[in-house]
N, C-alpha and C positions, 0 to 999 in steps of 0.2 A: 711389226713385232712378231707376228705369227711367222712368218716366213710364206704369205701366201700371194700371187701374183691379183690382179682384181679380177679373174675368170674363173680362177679357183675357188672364190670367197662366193664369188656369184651363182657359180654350180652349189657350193652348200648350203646355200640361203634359197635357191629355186626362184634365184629373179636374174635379168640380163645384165653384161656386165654395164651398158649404160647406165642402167639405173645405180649402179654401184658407183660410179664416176659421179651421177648427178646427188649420192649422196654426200660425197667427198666435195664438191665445189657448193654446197650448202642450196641445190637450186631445189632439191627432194627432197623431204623428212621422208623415211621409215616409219612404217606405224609401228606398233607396241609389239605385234606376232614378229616383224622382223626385225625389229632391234634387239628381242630375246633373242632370237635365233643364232644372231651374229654375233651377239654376248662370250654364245654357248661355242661357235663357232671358231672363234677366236680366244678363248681362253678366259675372260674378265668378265668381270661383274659390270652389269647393265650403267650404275653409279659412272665409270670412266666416261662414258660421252656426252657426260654433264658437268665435267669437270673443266677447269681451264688453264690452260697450258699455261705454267708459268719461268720453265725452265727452255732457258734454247745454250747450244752448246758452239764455241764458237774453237777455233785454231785446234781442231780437230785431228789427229795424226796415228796413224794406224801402223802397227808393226805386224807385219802379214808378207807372205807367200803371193804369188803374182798371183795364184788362182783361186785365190780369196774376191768370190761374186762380189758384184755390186750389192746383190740383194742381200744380199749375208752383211754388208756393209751396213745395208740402210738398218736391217733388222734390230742389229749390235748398239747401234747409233741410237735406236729411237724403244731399246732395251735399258738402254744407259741412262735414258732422259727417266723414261719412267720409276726408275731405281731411285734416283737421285731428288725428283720431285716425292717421292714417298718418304724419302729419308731427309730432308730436311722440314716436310709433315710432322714428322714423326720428333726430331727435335725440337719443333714449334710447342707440341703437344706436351713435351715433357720440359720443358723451360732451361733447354739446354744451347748454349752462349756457344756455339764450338767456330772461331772464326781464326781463319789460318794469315797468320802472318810471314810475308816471304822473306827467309834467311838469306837468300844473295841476290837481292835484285838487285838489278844494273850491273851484273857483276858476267860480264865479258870474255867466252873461255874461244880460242884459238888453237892450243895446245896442247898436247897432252898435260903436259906440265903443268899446264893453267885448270885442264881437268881434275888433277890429282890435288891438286893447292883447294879446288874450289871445294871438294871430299873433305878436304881436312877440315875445313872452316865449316860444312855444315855437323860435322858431327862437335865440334867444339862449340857452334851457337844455338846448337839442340844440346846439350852437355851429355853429350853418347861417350866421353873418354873414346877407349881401345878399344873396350870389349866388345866380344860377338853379341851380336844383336840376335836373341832368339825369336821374337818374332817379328818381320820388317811390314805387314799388313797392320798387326793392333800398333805398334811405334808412329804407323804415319794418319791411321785413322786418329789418333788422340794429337798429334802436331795439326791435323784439320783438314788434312788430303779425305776424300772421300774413297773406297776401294770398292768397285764393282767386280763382281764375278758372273761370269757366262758360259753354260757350255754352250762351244761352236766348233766347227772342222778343226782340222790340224794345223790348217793352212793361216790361219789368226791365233798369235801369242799375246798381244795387249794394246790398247791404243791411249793417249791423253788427250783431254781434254779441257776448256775454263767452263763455268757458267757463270760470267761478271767475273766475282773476286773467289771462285769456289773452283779449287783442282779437283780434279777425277783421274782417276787410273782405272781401267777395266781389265780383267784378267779373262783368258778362258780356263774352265773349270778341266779340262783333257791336260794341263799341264798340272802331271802329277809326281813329276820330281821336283823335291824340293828344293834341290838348289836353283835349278835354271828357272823355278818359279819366283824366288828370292831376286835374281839378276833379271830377271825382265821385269819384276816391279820396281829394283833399283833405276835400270835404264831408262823407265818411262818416267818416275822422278828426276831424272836427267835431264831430260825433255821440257819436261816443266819448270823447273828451275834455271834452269843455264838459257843465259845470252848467247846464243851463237849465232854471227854475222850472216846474212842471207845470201853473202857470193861466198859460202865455204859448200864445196858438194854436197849432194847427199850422203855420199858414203861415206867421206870424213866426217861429218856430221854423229853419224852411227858409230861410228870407232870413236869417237869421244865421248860418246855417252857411255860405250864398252868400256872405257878407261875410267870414268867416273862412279861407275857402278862394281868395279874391281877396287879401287881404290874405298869406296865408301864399307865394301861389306869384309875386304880386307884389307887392312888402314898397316902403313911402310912398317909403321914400329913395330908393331907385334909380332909381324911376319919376319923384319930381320932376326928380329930375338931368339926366335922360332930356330930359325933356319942357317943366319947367319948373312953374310952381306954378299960374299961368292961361293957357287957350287962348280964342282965339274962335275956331280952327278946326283940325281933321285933315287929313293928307294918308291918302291908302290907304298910301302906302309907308311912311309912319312906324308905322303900327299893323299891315303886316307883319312889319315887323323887329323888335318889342316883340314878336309873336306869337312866333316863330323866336326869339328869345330867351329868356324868362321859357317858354315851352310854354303858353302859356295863349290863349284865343279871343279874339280882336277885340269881340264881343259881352262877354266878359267886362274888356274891358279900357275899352271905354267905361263901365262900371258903374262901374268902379273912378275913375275920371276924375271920373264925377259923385259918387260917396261922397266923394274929397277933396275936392272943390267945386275941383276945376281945372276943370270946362266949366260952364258956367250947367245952368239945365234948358231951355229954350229949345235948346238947342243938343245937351243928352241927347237931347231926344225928336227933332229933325231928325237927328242922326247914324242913330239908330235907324229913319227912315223909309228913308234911304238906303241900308243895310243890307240892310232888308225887301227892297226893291227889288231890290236883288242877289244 
């Protein structure tokens, strides 16, 4: 959780790193002067290595940059456990019932289309109507998802995960715009929710979740209304105010433009160069 290799923990504690090993496979206790030490060392109160792990985190998936370390990995991972074993402590403590019931299970997406259908049915069996959802973290922490946050590199934006019947979304705290903070906790609820078959690639995989997280934070109807059903052209202010509205990016709002076939492609990929541009 520290971020510290077992030679690094052992240089601060002033013992070798075997003995750090034979702490870890249970064959050594630390006495009292080095279990303070390591406390101190690693950030926590002495109390954590008397505690007993009761959370393990299982179908794991990480939305990251290829050079997002393993150790950064593990750190995140065992950041998340710790998070998570506190906070449902913490519900124990306060006699709070929060148990998440899943809105489309068994429910099988292939397609975009199947993506976008499957949008419409969660915000209909959440009773979300149209409206922009102002905030998508308190909405899913009270449906029962858990939301962790971490600051880490740049090179990690969110990962899921179960514990048994308990979802997790972890966020990094560097993603400080809030739209593409919005769509990468819609996406990793993507993830969590949708059926998707195990011989669909990776990448299609990601582009449906892209589609499902377009579709749930800007739902068809409001946006035709908006907009109308074909463009031959944008203004910048009209894809501010849909910005500022819905929470969602410009980049993502022309996507959505071209998935309902409101803009040609001809006109997807020019908006897209004008963008680049700017």
């Amino acid at each position: 959780m520290a971020g510290l290799s077992m030679q690094e923990l052992a240089d601060k504690l002033g013992v070798t790193k075997q003995a750090i090993g034979k702490y870890e496979q249970g064959v050594m206790q630390p006495n009292s002067t080095v279990l303070i030490k390591m406390a101190q060392a690693l950030d926590i109160k002495v109390d954590y290595f008397f505690r007993k792990k009761q959370v393990e985190l299982q179908g794991i998936e990480f939305r990251k940059k290829t050079k997002l370390s393993k150790k950064e990995q593990e750190r995140i991972i065992e950041k998340a456990i710790e998070f998570l074993e506190r906070y449902l402590e913490l519900e124990i403590l306060l006699g709070i019932d929060n148990i998440f019931e899943h809105p489309l299970e068994n429910m099988t997406v292939r397609t975009g289309e199947e993506a976008e259908q499957a949008a419409k049915q969660l915000r209909e069996r959440w009773e979300l109507g149209f409206s922009p959802i102002p905030n998508i973290v308190e909405m899913l922490e009270e449906k029962g998802i858990r939301i962790f946050e971490i600051e880490s590199s740049e090179n990690f934006d969110g990962l899921f995960a179960w514990a048994d019947s308990i979802p997790l979304i972890v966020l990094n705290t560097r993603i400080t715009d809030t739209a593409r903070k919005r769509f990468t906790t819609v996406h990793e609820l993507a993830h969590l929710l949708l059926t998707i078959p195990e011989d669909i690639e990776h990448r299609v995989k990601e582009k449906l979740c892209h589609t499902f997280a377009g579709a749930f934070l800007l739902p068809a109807i409001p946006f035709i209304d908006l907009i109308g059903s074909k463009r031959s052209q944008f203004f910048e202010k009209e894809l501010i105010a849909i910005k500022q509205l819905f929470g969602i990016s410009i980049h993502a709002i022309i996507v959505r433009a071209h998935h309902l076939l409101i803009i040609s492609d001809s006109l997807y990929r020019g908006m897209f160069i004008v963008m680049n541009k700017k």
